[in-house]
N, C-alpha and C positions, 0 to 999 in steps of 0.2 A: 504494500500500500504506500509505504514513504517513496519508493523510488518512483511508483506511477506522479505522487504529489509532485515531484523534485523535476519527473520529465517535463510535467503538465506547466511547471512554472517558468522550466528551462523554454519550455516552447512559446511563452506568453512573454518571457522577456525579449528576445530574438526578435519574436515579432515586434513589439514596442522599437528596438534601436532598428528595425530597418523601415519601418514607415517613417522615423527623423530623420532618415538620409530622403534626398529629395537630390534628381539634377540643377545646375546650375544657367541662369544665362547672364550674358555681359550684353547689358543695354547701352545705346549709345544714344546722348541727344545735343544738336549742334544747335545753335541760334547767331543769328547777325543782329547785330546793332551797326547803324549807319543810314548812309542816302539809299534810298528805294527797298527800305529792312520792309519783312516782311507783316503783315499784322495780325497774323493767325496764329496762334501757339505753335514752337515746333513738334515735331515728330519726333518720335522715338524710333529706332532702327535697331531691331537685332542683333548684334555683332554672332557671337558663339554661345553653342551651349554646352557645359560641360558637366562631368559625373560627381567631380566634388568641388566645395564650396573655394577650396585652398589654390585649386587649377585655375578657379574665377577670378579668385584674386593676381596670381601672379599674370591671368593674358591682361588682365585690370591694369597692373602696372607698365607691364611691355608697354598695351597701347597708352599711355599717361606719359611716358616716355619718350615716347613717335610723338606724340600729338606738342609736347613742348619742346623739341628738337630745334635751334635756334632760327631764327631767318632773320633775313636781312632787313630792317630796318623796324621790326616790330617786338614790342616787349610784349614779354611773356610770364605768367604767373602761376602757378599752378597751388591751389588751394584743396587738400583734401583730393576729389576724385573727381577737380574741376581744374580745366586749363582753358585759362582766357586769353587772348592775343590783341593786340591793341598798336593800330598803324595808322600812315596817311596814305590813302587811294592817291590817283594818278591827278587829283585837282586840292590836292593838299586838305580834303577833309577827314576825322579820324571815322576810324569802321574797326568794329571789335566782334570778335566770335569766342562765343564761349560756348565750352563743349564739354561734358557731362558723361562720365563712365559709372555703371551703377552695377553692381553683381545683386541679383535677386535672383530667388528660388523659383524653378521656371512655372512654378504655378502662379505667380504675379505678374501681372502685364502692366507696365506701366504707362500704356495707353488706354487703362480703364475697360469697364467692363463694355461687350460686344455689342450691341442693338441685335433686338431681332425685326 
């Protein structure tokens, strides 16, 4: 009787730690500020999805890394899992893009829930 108790429990914890693992995805959201910005919220774009949370993190930083890679005449700032870019266009006005990396568990969409 104790070992059926000991299976039965072994089998309800197993189960408990694997419905907390969940795939991973790396959301990406870009926005312009400047002349002819857009005035719609941006979009959100899927980048990857991945199996665990630690792999979201590190393609999280890869692209966080890419995304502030220097250029030329624009400063750059990168705040948490936010990298903002700030230059002057070709008539000497400033235009800034910020750009938004977010690992959430792929059952969140950060474009809100679907319409039917």
């Amino acid at each position: 009787m104790k070992a059926l108790v000991f299976t039965a429990l072994l089998l309800l914890g197993l189960t408990s730690v694997a419905s907390a693992e969940c795939a991973w995805a790396l959301w990406y959201q870009d926005t312009f500020f400047g002349p002819n910005a857009l005035t719609e919220s941006p979009s959100w774009l899927l980048l990857t999805a991945v199996p665990t949370y630690a792999l979201c993190e590190r393609t999280q930083t890869e692209r966080i890394k890419n995304a502030a890679k220097p250029q030329q005449g624009a400063e750059i700032t990168v705040t948490g899992t936010i990298v903002s870019k700030t230059m002057r266009d070709s008539e000497g006005r400033t235009v800034s893009w910020v750009s938004r990396f977010e690992c959430l568990p792929d059952t969140v969409d950060p474009r809100g829930p679907k319409g039917k």
